[in-house]
Biopython code that builds the backbone (N, CA, C, O; Angstrom):
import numpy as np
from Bio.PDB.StructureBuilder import StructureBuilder

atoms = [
    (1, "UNK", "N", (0.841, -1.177, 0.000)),
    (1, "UNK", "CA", (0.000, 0.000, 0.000)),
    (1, "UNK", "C", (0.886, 1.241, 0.000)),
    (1, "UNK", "O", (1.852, 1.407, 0.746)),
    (2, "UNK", "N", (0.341, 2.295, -1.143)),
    (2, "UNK", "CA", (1.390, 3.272, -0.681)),
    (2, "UNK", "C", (0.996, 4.303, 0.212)),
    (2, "UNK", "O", (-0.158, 4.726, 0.141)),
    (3, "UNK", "N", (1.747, 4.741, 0.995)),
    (3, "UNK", "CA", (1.351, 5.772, 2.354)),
    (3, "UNK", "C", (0.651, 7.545, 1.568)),
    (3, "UNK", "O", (1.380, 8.335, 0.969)),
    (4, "UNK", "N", (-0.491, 7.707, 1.754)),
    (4, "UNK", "CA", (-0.768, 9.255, 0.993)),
    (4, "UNK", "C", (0.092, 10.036, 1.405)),
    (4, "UNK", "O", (0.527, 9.938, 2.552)),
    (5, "UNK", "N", (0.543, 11.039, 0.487)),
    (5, "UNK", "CA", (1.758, 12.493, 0.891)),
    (5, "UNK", "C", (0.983, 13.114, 1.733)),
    (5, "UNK", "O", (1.830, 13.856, 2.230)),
    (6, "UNK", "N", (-0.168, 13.419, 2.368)),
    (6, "UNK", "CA", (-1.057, 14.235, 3.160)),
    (6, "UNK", "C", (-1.129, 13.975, 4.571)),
    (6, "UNK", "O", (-1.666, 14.624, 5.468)),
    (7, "UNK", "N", (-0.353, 12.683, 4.597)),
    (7, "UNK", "CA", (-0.247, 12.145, 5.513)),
    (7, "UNK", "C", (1.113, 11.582, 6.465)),
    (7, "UNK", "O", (1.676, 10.595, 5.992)),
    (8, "UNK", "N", (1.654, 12.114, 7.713)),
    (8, "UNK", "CA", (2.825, 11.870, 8.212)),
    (8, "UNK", "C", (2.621, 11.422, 9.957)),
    (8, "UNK", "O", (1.586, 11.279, 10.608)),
    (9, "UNK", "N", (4.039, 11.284, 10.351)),
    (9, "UNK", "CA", (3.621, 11.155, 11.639)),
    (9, "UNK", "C", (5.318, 11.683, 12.204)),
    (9, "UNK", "O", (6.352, 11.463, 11.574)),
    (10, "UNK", "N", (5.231, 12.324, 13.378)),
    (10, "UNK", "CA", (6.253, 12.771, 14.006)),
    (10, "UNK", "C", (6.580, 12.081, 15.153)),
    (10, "UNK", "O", (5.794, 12.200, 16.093)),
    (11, "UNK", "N", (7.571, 11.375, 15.300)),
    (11, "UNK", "CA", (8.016, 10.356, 16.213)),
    (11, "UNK", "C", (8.664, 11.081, 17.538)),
    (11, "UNK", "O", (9.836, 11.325, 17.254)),
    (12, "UNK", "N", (8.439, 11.416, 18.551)),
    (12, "UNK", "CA", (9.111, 11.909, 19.711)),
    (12, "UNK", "C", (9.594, 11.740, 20.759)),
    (12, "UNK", "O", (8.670, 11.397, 21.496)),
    (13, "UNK", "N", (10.734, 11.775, 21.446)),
    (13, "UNK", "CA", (11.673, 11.220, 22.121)),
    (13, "UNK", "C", (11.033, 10.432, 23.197)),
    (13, "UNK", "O", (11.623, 9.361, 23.343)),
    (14, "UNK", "N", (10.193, 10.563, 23.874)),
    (14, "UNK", "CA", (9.021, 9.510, 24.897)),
    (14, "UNK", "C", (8.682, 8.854, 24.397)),
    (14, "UNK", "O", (8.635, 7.865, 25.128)),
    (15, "UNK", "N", (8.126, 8.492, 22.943)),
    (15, "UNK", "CA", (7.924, 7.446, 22.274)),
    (15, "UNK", "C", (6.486, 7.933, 22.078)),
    (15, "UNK", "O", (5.568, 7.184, 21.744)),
    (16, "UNK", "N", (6.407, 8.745, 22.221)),
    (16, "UNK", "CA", (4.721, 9.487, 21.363)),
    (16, "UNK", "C", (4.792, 9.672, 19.952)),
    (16, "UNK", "O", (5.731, 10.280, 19.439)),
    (17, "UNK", "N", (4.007, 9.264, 19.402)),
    (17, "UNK", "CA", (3.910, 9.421, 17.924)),
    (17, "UNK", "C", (3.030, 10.284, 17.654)),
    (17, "UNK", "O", (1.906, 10.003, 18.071)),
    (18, "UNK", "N", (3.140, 11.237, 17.102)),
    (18, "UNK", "CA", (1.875, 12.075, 16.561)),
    (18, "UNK", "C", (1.829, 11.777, 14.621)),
    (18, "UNK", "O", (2.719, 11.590, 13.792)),
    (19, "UNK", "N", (-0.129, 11.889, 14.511)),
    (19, "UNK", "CA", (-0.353, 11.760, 13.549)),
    (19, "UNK", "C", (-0.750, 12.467, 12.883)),
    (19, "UNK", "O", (-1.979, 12.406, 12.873)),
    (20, "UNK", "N", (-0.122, 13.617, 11.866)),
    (20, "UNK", "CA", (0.335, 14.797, 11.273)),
    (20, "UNK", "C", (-0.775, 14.260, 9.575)),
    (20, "UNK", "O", (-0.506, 13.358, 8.782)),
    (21, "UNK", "N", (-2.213, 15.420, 9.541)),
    (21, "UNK", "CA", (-2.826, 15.184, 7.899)),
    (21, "UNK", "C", (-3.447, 16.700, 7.621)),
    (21, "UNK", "O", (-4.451, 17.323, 7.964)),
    (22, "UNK", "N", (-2.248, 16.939, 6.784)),
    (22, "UNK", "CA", (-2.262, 17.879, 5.720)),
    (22, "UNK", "C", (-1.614, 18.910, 6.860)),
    (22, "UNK", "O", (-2.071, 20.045, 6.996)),
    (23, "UNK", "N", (-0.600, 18.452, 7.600)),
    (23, "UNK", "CA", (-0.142, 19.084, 8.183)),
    (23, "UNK", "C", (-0.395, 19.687, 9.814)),
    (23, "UNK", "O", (0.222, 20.512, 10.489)),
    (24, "UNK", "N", (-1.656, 18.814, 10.083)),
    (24, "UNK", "CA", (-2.473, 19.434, 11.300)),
    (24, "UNK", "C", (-2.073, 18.151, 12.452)),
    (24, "UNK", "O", (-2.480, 16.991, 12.390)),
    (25, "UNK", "N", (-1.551, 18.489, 13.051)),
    (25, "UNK", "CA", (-1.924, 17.555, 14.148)),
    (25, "UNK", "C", (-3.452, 16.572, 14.702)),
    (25, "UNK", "O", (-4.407, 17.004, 15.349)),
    (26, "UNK", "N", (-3.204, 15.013, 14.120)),
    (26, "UNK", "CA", (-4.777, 14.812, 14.788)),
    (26, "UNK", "C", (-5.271, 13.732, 15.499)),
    (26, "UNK", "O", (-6.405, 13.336, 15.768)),
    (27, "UNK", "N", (-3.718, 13.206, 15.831)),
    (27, "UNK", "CA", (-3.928, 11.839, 16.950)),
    (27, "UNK", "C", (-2.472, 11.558, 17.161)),
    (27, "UNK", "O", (-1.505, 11.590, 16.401)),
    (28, "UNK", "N", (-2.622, 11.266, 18.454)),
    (28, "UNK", "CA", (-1.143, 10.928, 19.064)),
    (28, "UNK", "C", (-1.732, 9.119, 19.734)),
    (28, "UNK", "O", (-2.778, 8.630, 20.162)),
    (29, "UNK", "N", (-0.084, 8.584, 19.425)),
    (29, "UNK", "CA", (-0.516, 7.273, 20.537)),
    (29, "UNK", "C", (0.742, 7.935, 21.388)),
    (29, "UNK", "O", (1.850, 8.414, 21.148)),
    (30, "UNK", "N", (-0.246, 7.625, 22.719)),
    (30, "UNK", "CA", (1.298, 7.802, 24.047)),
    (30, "UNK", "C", (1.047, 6.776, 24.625)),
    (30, "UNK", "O", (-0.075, 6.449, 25.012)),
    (31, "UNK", "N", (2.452, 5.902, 24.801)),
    (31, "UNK", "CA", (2.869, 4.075, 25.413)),
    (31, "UNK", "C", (2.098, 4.609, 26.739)),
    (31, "UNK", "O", (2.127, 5.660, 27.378)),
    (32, "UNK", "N", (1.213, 3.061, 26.872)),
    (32, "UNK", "CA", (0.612, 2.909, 28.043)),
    (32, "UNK", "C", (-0.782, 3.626, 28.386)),
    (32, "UNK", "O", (-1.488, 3.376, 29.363)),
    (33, "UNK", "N", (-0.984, 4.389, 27.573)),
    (33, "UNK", "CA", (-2.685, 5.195, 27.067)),
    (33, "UNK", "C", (-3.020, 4.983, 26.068)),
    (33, "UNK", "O", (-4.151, 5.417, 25.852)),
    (34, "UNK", "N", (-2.336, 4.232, 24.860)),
    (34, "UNK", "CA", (-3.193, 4.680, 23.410)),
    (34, "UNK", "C", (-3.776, 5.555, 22.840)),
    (34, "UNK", "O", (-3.611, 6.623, 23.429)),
    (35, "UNK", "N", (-4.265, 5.621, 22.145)),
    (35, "UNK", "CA", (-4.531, 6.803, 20.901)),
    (35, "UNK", "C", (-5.325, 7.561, 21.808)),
    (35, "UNK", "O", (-6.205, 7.145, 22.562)),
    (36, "UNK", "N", (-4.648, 9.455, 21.541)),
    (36, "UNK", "CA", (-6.211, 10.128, 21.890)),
    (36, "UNK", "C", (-6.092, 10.834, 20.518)),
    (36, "UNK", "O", (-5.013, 10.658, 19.952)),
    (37, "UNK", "N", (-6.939, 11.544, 19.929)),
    (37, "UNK", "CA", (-7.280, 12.191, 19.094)),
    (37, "UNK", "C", (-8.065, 13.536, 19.662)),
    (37, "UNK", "O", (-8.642, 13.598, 20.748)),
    (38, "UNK", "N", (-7.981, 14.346, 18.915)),
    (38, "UNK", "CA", (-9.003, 15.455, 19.159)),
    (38, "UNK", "C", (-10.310, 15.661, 18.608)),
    (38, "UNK", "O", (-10.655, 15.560, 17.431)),
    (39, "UNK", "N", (-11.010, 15.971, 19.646)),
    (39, "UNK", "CA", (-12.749, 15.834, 19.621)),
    (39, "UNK", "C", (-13.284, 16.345, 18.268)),
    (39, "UNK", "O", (-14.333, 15.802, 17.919)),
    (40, "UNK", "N", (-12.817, 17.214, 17.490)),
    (40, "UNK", "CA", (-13.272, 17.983, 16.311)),
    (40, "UNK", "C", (-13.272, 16.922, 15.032)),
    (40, "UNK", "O", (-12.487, 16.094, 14.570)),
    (41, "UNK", "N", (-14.266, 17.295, 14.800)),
    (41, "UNK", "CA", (-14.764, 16.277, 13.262)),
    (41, "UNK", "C", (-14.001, 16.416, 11.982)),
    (41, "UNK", "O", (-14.306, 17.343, 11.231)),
    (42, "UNK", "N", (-13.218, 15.743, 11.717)),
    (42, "UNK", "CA", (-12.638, 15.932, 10.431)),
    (42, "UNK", "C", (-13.379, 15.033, 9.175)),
    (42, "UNK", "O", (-14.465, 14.465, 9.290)),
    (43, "UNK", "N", (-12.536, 15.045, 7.966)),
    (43, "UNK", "CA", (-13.140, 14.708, 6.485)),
    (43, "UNK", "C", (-13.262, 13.053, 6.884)),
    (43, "UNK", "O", (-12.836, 12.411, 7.845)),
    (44, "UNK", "N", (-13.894, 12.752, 5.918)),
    (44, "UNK", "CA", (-14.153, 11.483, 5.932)),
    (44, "UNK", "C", (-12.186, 10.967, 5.902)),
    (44, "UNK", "O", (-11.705, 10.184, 6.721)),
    (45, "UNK", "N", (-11.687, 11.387, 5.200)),
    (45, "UNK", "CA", (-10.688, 10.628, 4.385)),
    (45, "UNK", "C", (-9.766, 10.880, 5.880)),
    (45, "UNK", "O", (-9.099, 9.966, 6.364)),
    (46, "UNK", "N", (-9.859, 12.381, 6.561)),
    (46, "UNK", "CA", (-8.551, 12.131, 8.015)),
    (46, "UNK", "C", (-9.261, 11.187, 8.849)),
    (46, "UNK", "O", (-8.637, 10.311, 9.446)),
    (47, "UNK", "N", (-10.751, 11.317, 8.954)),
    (47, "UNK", "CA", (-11.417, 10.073, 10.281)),
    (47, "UNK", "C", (-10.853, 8.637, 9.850)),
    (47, "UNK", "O", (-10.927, 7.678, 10.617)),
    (48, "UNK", "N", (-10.292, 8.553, 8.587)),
    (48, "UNK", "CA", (-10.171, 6.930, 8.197)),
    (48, "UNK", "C", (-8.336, 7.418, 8.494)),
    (48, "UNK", "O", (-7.792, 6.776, 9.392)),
    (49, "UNK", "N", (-7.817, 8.057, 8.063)),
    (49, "UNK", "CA", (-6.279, 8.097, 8.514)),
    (49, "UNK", "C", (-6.323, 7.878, 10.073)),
    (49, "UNK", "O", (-5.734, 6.847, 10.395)),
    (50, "UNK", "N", (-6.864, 8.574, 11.117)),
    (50, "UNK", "CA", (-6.844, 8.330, 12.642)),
    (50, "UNK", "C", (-7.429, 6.612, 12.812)),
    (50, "UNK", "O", (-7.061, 5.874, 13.726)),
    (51, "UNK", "N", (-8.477, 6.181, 11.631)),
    (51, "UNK", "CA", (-8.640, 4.888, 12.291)),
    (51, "UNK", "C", (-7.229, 3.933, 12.392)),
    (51, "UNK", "O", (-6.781, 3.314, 13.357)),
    (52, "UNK", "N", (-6.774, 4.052, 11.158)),
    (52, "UNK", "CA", (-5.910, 3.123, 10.554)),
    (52, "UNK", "C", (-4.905, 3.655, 11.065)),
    (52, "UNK", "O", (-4.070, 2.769, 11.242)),
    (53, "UNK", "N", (-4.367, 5.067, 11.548)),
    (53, "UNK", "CA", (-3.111, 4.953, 12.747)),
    (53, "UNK", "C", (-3.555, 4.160, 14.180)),
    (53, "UNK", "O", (-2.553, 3.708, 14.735)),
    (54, "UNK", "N", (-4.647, 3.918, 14.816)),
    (54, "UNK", "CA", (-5.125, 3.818, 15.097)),
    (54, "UNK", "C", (-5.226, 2.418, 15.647)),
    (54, "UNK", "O", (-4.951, 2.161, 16.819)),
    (55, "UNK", "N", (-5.722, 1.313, 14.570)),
    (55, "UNK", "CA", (-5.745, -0.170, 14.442)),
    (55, "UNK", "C", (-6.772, -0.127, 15.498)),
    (55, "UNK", "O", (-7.556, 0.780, 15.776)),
    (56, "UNK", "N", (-6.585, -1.473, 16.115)),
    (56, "UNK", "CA", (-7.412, -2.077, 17.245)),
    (56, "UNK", "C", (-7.655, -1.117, 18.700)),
    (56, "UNK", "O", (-8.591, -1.309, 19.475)),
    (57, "UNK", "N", (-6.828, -0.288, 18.834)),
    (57, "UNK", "CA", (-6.493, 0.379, 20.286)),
    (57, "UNK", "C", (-7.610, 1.462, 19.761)),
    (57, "UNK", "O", (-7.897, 2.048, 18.717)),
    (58, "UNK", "N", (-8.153, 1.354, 21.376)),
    (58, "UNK", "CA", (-9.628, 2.847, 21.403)),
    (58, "UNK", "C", (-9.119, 3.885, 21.572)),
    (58, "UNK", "O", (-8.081, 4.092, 22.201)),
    (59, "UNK", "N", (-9.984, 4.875, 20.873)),
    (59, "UNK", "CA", (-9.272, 6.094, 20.406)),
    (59, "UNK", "C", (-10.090, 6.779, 21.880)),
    (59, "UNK", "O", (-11.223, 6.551, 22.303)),
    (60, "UNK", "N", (-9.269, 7.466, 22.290)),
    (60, "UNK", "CA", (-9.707, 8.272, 23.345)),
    (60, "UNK", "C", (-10.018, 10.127, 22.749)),
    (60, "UNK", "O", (-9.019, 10.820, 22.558)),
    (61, "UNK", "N", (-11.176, 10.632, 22.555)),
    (61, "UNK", "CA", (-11.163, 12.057, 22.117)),
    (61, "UNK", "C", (-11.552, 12.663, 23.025)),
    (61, "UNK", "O", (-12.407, 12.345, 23.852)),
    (62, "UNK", "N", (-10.630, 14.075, 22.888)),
    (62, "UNK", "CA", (-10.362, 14.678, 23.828)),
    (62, "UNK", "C", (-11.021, 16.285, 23.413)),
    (62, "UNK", "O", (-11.678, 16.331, 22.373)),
    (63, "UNK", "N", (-10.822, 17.758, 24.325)),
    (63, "UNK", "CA", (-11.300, 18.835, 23.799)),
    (63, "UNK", "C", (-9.317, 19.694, 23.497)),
    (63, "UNK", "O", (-8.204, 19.225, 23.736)),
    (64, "UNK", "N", (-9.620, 20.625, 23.088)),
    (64, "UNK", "CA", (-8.551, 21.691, 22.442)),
    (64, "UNK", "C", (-7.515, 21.508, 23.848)),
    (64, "UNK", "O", (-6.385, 21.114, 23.561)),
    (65, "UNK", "N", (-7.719, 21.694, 24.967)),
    (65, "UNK", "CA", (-6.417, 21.945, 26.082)),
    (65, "UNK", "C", (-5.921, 20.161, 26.176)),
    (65, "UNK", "O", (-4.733, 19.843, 26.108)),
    (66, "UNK", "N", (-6.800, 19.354, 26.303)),
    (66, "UNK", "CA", (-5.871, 18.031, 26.226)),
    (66, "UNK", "C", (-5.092, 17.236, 25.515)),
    (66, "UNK", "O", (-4.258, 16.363, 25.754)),
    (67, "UNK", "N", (-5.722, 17.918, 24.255)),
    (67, "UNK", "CA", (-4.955, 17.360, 22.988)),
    (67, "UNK", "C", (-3.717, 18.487, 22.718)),
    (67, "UNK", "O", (-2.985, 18.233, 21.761)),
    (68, "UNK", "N", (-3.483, 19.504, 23.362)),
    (68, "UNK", "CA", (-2.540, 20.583, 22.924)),
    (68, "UNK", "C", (-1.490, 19.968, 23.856)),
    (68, "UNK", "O", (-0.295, 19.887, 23.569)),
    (69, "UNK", "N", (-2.320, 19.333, 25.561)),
    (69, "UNK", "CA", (-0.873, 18.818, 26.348)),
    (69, "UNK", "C", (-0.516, 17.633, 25.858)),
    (69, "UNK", "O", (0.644, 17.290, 26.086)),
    (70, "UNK", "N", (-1.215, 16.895, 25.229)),
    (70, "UNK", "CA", (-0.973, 15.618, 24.781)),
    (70, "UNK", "C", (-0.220, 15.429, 23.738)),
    (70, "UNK", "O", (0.164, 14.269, 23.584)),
    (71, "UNK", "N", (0.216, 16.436, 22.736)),
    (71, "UNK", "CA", (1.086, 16.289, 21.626)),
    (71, "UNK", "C", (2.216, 17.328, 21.996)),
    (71, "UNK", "O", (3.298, 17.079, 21.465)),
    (72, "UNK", "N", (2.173, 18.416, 22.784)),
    (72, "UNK", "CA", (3.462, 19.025, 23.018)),
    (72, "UNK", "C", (4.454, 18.638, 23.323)),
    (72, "UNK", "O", (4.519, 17.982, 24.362)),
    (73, "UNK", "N", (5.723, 18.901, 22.488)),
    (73, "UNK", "CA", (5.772, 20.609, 21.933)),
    (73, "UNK", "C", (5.399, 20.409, 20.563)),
    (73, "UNK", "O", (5.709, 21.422, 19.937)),
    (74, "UNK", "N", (4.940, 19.663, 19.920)),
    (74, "UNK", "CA", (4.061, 20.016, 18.256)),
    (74, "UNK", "C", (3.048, 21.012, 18.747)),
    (74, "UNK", "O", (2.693, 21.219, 19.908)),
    (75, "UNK", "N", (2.529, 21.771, 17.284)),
    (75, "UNK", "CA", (2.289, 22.986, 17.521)),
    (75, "UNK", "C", (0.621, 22.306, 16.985)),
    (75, "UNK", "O", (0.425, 21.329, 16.262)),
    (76, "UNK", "N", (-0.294, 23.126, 17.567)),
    (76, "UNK", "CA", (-1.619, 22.887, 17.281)),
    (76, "UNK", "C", (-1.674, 23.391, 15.939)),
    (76, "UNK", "O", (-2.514, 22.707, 15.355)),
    (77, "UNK", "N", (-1.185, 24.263, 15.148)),
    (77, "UNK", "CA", (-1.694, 25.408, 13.788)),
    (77, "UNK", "C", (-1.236, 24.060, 12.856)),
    (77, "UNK", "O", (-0.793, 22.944, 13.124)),
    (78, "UNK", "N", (-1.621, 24.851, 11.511)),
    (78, "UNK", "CA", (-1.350, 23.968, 10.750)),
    (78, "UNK", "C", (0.149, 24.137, 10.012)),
    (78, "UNK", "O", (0.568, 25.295, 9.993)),
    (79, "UNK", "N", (0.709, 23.461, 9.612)),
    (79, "UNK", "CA", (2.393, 23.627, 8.995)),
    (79, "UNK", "C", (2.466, 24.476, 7.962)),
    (79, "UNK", "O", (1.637, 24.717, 7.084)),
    (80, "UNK", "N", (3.308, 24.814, 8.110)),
    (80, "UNK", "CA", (4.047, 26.137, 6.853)),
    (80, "UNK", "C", (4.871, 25.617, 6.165)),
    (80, "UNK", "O", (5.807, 25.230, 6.865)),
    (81, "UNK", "N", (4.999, 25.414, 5.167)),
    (81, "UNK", "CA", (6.269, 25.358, 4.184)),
    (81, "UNK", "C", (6.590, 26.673, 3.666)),
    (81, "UNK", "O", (7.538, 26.817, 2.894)),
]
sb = StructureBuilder()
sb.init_structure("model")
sb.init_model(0)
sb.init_chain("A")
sb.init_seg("    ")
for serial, (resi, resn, name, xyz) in enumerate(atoms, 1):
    if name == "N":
        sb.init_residue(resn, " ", resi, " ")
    sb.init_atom(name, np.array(xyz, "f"), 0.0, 1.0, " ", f" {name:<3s}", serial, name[0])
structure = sb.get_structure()
């Protein structure tokens, strides 16, 4: 399968992975909690990227301040090139 360009993930020294589409931050797994994601509704096509980062482990959604401590220091905005 090939991985979409819209789609990345930023690996961080605790071993949190964040899952980076179209540049936005929109689900982290952190070892020993599993996935949270943030509460806000995205496109069909990012809700299926968060499943499939995702797999079997329950996605925990969260509001704007838990998901901002939960992926820091990634930045909530969306990326600049």
């Amino acid at each position: 399968m090939v991985k979409p360009s819209n789609v990345s993930h930023i690996d961080l020294s605790d071993g949190r992975i964040v899952l980076m589409s179209y540049g936005t931050p929109v689900a982290v797994f952190v070892p020993g909690s599993g996935v949270i994601a943030h509460s806000h509704r995205y496109s069909v096509t990012t809700s299926r990227h968060v499943s499939q980062f995702a797999g079997k482990a329950t996605i925990t959604r969260v509001d704007d301040a838990a998901f901002a401590a939960a992926i820091a220091p990634v930045s909530m905005g969306r990326a600049h090139l």
